[in-house]
C-alpha positions as CSV (number, residue, x, y, z in Angstrom):
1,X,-43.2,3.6,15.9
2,X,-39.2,2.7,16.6
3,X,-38.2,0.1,14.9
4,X,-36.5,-2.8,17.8
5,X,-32.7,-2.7,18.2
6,X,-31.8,-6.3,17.0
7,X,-30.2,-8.2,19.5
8,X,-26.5,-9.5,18.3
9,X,-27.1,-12.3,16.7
10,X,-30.1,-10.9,14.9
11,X,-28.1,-8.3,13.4
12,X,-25.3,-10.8,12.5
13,X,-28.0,-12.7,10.4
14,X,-29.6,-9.8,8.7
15,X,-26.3,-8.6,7.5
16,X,-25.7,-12.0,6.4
17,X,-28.5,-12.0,4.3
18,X,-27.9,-8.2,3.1
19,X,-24.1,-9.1,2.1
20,X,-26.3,-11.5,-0.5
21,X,-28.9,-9.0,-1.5
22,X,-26.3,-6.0,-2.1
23,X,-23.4,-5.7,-4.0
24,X,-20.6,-4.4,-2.5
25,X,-19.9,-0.3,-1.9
26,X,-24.0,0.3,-2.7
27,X,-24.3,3.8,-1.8
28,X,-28.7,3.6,-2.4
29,X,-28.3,0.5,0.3
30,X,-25.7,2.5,2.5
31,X,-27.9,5.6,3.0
32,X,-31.3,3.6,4.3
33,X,-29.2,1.1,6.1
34,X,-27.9,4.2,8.0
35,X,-31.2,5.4,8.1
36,X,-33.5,2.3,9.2
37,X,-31.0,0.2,10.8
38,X,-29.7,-2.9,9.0
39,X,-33.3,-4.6,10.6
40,X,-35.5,-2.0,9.9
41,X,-33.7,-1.9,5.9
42,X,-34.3,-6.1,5.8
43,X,-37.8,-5.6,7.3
44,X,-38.6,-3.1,4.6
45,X,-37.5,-4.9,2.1
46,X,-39.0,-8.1,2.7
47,X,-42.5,-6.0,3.0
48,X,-42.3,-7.1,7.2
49,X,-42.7,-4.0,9.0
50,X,-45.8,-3.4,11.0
51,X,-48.5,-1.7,9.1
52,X,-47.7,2.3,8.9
53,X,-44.7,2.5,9.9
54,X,-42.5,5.5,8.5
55,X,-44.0,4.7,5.6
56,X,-47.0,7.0,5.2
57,X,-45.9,9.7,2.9
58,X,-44.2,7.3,0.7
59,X,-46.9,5.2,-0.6
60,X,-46.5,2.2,-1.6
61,X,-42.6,2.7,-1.8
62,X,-40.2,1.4,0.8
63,X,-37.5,2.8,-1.0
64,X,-38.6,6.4,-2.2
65,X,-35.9,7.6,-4.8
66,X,-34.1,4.2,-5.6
67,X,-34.8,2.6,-8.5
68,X,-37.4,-0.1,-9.2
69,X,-35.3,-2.5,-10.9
70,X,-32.3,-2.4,-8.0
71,X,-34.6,-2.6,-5.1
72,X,-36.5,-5.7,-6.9
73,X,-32.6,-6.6,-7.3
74,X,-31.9,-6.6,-3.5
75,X,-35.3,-8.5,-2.6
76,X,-34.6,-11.1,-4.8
77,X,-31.0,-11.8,-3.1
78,X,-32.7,-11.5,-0.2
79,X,-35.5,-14.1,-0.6
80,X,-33.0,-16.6,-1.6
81,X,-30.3,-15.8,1.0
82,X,-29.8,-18.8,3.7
83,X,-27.8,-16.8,5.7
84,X,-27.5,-20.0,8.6
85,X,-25.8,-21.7,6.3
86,X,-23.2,-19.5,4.8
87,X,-22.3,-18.6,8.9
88,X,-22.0,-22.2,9.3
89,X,-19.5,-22.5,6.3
90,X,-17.4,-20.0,7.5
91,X,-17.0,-21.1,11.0
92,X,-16.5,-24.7,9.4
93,X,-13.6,-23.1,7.7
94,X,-12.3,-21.7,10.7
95,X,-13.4,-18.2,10.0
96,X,-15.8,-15.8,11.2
97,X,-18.3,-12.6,9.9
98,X,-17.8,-9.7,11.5
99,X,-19.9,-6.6,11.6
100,X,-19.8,-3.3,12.7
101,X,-19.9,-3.1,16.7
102,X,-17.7,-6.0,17.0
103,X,-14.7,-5.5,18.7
104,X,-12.5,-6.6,16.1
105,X,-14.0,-4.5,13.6
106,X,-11.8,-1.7,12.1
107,X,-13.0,1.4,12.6
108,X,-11.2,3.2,10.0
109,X,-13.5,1.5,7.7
110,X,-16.4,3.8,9.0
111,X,-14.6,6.7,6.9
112,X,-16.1,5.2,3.7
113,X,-19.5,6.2,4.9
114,X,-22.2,5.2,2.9
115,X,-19.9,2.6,1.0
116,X,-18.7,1.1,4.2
117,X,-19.0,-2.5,3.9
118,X,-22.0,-4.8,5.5
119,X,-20.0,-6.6,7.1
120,X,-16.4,-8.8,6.1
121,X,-16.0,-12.6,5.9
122,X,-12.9,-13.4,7.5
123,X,-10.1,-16.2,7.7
124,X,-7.0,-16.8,9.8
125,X,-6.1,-16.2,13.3
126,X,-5.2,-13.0,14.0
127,X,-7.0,-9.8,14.8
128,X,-8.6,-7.9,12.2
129,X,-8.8,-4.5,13.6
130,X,-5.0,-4.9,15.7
131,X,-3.5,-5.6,12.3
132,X,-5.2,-2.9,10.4
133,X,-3.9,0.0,13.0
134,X,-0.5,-1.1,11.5
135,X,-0.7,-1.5,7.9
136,X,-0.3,-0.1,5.0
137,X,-1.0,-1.2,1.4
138,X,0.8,-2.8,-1.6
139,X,-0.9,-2.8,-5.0
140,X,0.0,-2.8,-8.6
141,X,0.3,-4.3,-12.1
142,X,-0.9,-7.7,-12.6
143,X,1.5,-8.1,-15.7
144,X,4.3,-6.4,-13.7
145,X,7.9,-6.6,-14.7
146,X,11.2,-8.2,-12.9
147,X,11.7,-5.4,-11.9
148,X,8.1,-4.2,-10.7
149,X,7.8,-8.3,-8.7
150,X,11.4,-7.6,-7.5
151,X,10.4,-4.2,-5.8
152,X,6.9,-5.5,-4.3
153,X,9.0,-8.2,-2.5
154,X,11.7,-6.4,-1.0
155,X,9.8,-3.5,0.3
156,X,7.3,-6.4,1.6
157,X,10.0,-7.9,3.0
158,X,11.4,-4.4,4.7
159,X,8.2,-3.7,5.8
160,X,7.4,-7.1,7.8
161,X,10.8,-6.9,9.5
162,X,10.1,-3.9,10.9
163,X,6.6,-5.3,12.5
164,X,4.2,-3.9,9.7
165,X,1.4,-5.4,7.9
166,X,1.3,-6.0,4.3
167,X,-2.4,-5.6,2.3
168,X,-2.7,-6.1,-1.5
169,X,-5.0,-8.0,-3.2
170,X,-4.1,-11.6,-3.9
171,X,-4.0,-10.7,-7.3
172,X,-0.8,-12.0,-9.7
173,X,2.0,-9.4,-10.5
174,X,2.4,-6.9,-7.6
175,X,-0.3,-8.5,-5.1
176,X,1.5,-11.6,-5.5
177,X,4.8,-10.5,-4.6
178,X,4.1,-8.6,-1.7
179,X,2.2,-11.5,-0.2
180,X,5.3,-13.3,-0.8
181,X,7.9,-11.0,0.1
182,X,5.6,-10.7,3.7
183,X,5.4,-14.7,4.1
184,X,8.9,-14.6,3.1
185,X,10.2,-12.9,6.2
186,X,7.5,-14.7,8.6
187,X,5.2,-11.5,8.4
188,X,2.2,-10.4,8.9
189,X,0.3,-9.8,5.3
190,X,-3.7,-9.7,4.9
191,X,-5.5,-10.3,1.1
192,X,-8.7,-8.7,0.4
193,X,-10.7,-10.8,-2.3
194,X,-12.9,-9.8,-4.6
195,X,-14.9,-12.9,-4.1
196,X,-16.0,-15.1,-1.3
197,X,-13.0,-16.2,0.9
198,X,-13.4,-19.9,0.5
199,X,-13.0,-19.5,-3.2
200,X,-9.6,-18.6,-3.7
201,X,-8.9,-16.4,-7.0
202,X,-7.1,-16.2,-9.2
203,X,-6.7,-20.2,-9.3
204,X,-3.3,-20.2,-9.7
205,X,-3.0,-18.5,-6.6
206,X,-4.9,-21.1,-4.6
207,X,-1.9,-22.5,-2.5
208,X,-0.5,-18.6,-1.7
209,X,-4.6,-17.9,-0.5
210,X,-4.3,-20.8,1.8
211,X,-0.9,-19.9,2.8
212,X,-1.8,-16.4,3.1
213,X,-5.1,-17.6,5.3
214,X,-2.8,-20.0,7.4
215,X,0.0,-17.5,8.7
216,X,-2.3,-13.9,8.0
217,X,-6.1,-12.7,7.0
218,X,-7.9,-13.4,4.2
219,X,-10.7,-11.0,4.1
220,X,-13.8,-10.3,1.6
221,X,-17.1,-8.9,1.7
222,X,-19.0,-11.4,-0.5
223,X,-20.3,-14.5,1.7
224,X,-19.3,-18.3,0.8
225,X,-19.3,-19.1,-3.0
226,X,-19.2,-15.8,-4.5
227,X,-17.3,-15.4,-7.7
228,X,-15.3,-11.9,-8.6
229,X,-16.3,-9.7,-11.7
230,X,-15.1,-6.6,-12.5
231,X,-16.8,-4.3,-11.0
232,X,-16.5,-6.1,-7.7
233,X,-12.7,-5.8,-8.2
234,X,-12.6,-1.8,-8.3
235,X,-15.4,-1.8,-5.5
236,X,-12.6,-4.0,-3.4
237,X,-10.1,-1.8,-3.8
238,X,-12.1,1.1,-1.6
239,X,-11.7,-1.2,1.5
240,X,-8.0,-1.7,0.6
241,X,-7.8,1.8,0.6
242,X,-9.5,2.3,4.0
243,X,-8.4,-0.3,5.9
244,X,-4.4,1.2,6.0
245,X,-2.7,4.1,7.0
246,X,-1.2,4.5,3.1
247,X,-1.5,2.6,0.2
248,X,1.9,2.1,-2.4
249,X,1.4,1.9,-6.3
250,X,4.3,0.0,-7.8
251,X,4.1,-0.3,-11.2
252,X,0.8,0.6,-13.0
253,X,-0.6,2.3,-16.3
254,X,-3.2,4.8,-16.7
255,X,-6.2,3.1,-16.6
256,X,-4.9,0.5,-13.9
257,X,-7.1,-0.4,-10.9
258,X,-4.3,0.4,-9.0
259,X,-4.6,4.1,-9.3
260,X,-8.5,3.7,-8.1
261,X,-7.2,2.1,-4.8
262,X,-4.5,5.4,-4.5
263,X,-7.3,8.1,-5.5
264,X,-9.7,6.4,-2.7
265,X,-6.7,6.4,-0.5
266,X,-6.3,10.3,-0.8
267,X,-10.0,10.7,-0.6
268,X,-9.8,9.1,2.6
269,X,-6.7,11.5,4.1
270,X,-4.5,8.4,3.5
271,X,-1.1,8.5,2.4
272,X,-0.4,7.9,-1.3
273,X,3.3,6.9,-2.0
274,X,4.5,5.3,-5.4
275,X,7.5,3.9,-7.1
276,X,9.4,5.5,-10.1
277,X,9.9,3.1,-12.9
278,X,11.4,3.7,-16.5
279,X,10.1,6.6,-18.3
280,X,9.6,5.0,-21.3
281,X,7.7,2.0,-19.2
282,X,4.1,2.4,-19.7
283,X,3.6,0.0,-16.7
284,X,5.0,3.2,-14.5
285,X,3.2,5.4,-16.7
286,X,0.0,5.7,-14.0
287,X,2.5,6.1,-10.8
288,X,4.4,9.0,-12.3
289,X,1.5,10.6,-13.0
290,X,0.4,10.2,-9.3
291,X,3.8,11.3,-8.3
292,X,3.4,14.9,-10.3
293,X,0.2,15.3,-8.1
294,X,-0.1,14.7,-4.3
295,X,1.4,11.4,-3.8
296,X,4.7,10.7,-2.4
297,X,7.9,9.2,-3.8
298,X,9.1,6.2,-1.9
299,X,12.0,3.8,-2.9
300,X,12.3,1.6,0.1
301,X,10.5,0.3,3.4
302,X,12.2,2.7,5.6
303,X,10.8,6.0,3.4
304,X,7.4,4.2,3.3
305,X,7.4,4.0,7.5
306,X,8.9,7.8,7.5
307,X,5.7,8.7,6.3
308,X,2.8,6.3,8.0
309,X,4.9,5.5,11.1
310,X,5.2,7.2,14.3
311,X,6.7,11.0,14.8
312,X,10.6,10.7,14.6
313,X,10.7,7.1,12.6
314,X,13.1,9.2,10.0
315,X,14.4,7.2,6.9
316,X,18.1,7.6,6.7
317,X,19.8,10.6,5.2
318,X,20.6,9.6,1.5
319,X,23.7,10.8,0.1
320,X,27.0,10.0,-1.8
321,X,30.5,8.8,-0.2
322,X,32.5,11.4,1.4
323,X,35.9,11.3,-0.5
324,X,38.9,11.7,1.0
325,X,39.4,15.2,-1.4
326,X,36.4,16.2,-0.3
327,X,38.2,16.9,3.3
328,X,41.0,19.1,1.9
329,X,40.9,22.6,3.1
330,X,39.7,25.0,-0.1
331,X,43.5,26.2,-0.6
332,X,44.9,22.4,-1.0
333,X,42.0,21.3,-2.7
334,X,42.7,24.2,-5.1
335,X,46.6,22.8,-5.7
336,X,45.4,19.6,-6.3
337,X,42.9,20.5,-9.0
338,X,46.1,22.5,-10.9
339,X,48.1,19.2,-11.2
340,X,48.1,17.7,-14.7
341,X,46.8,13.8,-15.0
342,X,49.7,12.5,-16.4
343,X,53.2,13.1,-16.3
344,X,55.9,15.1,-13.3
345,X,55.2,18.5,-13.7
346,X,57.4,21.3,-11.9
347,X,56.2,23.5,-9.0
348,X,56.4,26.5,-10.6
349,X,53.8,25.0,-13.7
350,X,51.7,24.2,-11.2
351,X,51.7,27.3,-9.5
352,X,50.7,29.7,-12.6
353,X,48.0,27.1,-13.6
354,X,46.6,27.4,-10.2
355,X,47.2,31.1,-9.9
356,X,49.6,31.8,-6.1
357,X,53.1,32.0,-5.8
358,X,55.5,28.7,-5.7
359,X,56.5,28.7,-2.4
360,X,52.5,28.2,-1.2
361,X,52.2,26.3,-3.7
362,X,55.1,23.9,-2.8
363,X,53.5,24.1,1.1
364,X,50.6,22.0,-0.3
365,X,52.3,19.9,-2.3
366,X,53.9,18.8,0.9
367,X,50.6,18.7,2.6
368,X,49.0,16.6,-0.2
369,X,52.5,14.2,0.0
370,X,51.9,13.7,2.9
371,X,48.3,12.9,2.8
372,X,48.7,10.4,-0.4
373,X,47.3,12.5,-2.8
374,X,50.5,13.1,-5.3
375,X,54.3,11.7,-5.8
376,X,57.2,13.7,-6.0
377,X,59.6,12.8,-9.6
378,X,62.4,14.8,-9.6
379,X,61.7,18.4,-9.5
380,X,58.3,17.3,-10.3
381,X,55.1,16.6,-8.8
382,X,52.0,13.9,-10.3
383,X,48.8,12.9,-9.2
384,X,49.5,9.1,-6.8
385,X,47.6,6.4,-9.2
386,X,45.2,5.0,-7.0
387,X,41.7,4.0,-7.5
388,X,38.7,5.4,-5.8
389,X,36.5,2.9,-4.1
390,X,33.4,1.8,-5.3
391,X,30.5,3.8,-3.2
392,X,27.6,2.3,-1.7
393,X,25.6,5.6,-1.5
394,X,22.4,3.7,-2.5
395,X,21.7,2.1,0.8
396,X,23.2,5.8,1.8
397,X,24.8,5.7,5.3
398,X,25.0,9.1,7.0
């Protein structure tokens, strides 16, 4: 017997009532949702399928292979769900739940398989799935330095100027900042929560949630009035991944969370890209060691679109000043090297210490004259005093 395709709104309930009953990235639930349906896995769970269905060489056991205790887990959830209500709280807040088949859900999240969310509880007005084709992620140490806050925000910044959208995780340190540098320059920036999204965590983050919610997306999987723990935190960090075209550690040590969001997001053929810090930081001791493995080095927004944007979206060259000595023909440049640093010194000196005869020697003398480069004292020649200007090869022109 086939179990009956649910009609929409059916399925949006039953996944409703699911997000309750499982916890989030529940590969035992994944595998017979994708085999039963989300219906058919609700209907089995609540003991309401039709008598023999599917279920004869199993027994007794709905669930053949899951544990006792986590299946008695999900039924309990379930029973208790009210799934009306909590889609009624989230359209009171202005938000909605989408599920997969929606046309604003993001695909990209179908790459976490088994894990893939239930669905996602969702605030603000823009589109999910448009925003996600563009975005790429920003996470790192909740105790962060200046330094670590100051980097967050500026490539934040960078990125949202040039049209791209921001994820993190609303947390403090790193999350924080890039949610503010995105705000900052009227971007676009989305926070996934590791709780339900009317319940804004951490606290002290309350006003940038509703801030992030007014003028972005605040996303989660848990339904209305779910609070985080710390296993729901890592387990967030797998849609993070997914969700973007790369993800961006700034700032995190070795057993940060941070580094699970960059390992999922090379799991998933995502870019991985961090930011160097001090060596004798341990807060950059976790991105260093993803940068002596397969992720990327990136210092600024354009390097981070080099690698996540489209073909020929090239980061500037980066390189120091050309000096005007660098331009000197070899010979010249030779002469000028041979010239003491203080004092007139006569032709012919110079001409031993650089090893030709005088009268090519005196040539370029003339030639560097000319150009600036030395002063003529007598029947000497000294180096013009004249100080080289500072260089702005950081922000490296071409």
């Amino acid at each position: 017997m086939t179990t009956p395709t649910p009609t929409p709104t059916d399925e949006r309930l039953v996944r409703a009532t699911l997000s309750r009953a499982v916890e989030p990235g529940d590969e035992h639930a994944g595998r017979w949702l994708h085999r039963y349906g989300a219906t058919g896995f609700l209907d089995r769970l609540l003991d309401t399928t039709p008598d023999g269905e599917a279920r004869g060489a199993a027994g007794d056991d709905p669930f053949p292979g899951t544990g006792q205790k986590r299946v008695a887990s999900w039924r309990r959830r379930a029973t208790a769900a009210d799934p009306t209500r909590d889609l009624a709280t989230i359209h009171d807040l202005g938000g909605r739940f989408l599920i997969p088949g929606d046309t604003e859900w993001p695909r990209q999240l179908d790459d976490l398989g088994d894990t893939r969310p239930l669905g996602l509880w969702v605030r603000g007005p823009a589109d999910l799935r448009t925003w996600a084709l563009r975005s790429v992620a920003l996470v790192g140490a909740r105790a962060c330095t200046p330094y670590g806050a100051h980097t967050a925000a500026d490539l934040a910044t960078g990125l949202a100027r040039q049209g791209w959208v921001v994820v993190s995780g609303a947390a403090y340190g790193i999350d924080g900042a890039a949610h503010r540098g995105a705000l900052a320059a009227a971007g676009a920036t989305v926070a996934v929560l590791a709780c339900g999204v009317d319940t804004p965590y951490p606290r002290g983050h309350d006003q940038l949630i509703r801030r992030v919610a007014e003028q972005g997306l605040v996303v989660g999987e848990l339904p209305p009035d779910s609070h985080p723990t710390p296993s729901r935190f890592i387990l967030r960090n797998r849609v993070i991944a997914a969700l973007t075209r790369g993800t961006v550690v700034i700032e995190a040590q070795h057993r940060s969370g941070s580094l699970v969001t960059a390992r999922a997001a090379t799991r998933l053929g995502r870019h991985t890209m961090g930011v160097p810090g001090p060596v004798t930081s341990a807060l950059s001791a976790g991105v260093h060691e993803l940068l002596r493995g397969d992720a990327t080095l990136v210092t600024d927004a354009d390097e981070i679109i080099e690698l996540i944007g489209d073909m020929g979206q090239l980061a500037p060259t980066r390189r120091g000043p050309v000096l005007p000595r660098d331009l000197l023909a070899p010979a010249t440049a030779h002469i000028l090297e041979a010239i003491p640093a203080r004092g007139p010194t006569p032709t012919t000196v110079i001409a031993g210490r650089a090893g030709t005869t005088p009268d090519d020697t005196l040539a370029k003398l003339y030639e560097l004259h000319s150009l600036g480069f030395v002063e003529r004292h007598g029947e000497g020649w000294q180096l013009t005093n004249r100080t080289t200007p500072a260089s702005n090869a950081r922000r490296g022109g071409t």
